[in-house]
C-alpha positions as CSV (number, residue, x, y, z in Angstrom):
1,X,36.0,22.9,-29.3
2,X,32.3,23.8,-29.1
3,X,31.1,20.8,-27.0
4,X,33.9,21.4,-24.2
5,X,32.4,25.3,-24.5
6,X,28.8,24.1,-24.5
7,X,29.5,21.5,-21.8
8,X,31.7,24.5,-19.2
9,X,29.0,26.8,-19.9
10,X,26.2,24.0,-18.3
11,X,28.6,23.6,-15.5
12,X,29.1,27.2,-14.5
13,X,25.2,27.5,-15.2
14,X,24.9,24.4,-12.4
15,X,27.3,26.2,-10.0
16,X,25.7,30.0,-10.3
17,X,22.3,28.8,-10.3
18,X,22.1,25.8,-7.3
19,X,20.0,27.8,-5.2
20,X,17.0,28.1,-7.4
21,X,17.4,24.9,-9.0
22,X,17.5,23.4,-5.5
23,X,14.4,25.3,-4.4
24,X,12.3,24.6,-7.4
25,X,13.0,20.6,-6.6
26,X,12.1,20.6,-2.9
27,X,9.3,23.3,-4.0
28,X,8.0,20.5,-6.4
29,X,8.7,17.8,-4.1
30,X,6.7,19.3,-1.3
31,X,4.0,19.8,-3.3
32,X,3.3,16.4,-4.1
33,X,3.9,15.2,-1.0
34,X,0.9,17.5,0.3
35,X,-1.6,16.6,-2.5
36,X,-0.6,12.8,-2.0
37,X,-1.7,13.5,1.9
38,X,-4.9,15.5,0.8
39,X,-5.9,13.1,-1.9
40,X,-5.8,10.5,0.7
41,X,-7.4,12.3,3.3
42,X,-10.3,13.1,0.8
43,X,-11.0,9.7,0.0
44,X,-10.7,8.4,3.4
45,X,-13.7,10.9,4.5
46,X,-15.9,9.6,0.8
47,X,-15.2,5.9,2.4
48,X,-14.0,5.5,6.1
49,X,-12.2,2.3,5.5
50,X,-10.9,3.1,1.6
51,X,-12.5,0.2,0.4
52,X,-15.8,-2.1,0.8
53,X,-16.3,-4.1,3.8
54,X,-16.8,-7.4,3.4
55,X,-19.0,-9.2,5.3
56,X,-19.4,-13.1,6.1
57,X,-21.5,-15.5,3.7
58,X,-23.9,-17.2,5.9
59,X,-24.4,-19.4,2.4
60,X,-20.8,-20.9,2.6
61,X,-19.2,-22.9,5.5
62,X,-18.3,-20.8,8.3
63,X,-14.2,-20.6,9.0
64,X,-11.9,-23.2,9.9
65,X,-9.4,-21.1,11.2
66,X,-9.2,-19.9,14.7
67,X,-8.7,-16.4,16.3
68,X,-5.1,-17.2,17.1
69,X,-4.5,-18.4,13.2
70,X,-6.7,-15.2,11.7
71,X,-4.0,-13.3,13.7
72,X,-1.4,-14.5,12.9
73,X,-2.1,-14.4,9.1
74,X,-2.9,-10.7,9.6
75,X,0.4,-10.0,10.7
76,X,1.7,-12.1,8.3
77,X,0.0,-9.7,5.7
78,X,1.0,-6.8,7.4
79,X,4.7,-7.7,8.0
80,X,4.8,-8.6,4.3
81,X,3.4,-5.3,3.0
82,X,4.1,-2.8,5.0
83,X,8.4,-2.5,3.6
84,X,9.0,0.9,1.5
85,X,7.1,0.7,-1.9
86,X,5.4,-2.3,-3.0
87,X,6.1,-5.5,-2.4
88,X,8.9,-7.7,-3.7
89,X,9.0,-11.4,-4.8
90,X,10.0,-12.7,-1.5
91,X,7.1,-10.5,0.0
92,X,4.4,-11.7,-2.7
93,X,5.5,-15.1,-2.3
94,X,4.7,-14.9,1.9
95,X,1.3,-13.2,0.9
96,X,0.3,-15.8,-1.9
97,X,1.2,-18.3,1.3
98,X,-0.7,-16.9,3.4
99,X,-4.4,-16.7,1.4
100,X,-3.3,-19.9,-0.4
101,X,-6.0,-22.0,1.4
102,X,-8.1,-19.8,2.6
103,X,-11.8,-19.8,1.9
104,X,-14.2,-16.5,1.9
105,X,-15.2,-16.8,5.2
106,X,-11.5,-17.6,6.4
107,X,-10.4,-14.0,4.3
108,X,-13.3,-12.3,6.4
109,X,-11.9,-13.1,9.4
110,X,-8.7,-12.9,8.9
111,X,-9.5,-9.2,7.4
112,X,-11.4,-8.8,11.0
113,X,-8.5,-9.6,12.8
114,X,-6.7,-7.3,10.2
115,X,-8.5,-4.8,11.3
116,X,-8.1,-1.1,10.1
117,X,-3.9,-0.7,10.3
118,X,-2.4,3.2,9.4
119,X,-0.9,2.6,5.7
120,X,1.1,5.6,4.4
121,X,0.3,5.7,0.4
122,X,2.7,7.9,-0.3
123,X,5.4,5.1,0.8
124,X,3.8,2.2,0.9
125,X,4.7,1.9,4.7
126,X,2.7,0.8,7.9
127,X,2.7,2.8,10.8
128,X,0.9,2.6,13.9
129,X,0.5,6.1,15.1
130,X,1.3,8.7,12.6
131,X,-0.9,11.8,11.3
132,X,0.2,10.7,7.5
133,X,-1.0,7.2,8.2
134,X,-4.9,6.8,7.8
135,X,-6.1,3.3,8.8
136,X,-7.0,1.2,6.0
137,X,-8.6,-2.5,6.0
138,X,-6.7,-5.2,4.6
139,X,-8.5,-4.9,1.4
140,X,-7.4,-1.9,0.8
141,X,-3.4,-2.7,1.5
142,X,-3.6,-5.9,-0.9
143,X,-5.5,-3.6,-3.1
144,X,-2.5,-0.9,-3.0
145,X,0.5,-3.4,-3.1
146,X,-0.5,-6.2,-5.6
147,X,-1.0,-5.2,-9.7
148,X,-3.8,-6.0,-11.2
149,X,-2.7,-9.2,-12.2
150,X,-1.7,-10.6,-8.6
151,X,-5.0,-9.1,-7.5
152,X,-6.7,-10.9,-10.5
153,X,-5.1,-14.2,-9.4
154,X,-6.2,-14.1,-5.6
155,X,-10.1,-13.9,-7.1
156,X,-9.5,-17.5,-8.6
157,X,-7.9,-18.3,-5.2
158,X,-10.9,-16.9,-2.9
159,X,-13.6,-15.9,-5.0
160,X,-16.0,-12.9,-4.2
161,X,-12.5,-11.1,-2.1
162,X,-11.3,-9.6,-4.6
């Protein structure tokens, strides 16, 4: 008797009170949507490109791959992480692919041909003209998608990238 009159008294709570509890969500959800938007913002004017570039290691070979290949593995990398939230197996499996045999100077170029791309961080999704998306360089999307562990694998892979 007492839980059907605890449990009508939550309801009718629920039903006289869907107005504030509605506004206090969206309240709460706007708010982290705008400090997600600033926090980004801030770091993008500490470091224009939200991560170190790299440059080329006149030490090691120069790259085997050509323009048309460096492109195509950039949007490749894009395609693959730029989906809602981060990336599944299927996607991780297309980005392992794709820096499988690459060397460090290959992964330079194909982060030059990667260029700076808009990357939402709120979502995890690529855009190509939207205020919310800052450009980021491709170390910063593998850096933003991949755990620690991925990441930590792709440094055996290519060392120095990562």
């Amino acid at each position: 008797m007492a839980v059907s009159i605890a449990k009508e008294n939550k309801n009718n709570f629920i039903k006289e009170n869907w107005k504030p509890i509605l506004g206090v969500g969206a309240t709460l959800g706007v708010t982290y949507v705008i400090w997600s938007v600033y926090s980004d913002w801030k770091k993008g004017n500490e470091n224009p490109t939200g991560n170190l570039q790299l440059k080329e290691d006149k030490t090691l070979p120069p790259s085997g791959i050509s323009d048309a290949q460096a492109l195509v593995k950039a949007n490749l990398l894009q395609d693959a992480m730029g989906t809602f939230g981060k990336v599944n197996s299927e996607e991780l499996q297309v980005i392992r692919n794709v820096l499988q045999d690459l060397t460090y100077n290959d992964y330079i170029k194909v982060s030059e041909f990667f260029g700076e791309r808009g990357y939402v961080s709120i979502t995890g999704i690529s855009k190509d003209s939207d205020w919310l998306a800052s450009s980021k360089n491709l170390s910063y999307w593998l850096s933003k998608e991949l755990d620690s562990q991925d990441l930590i694998a792709l440094g055996k892979i290519i060392p120095g990238a990562f």
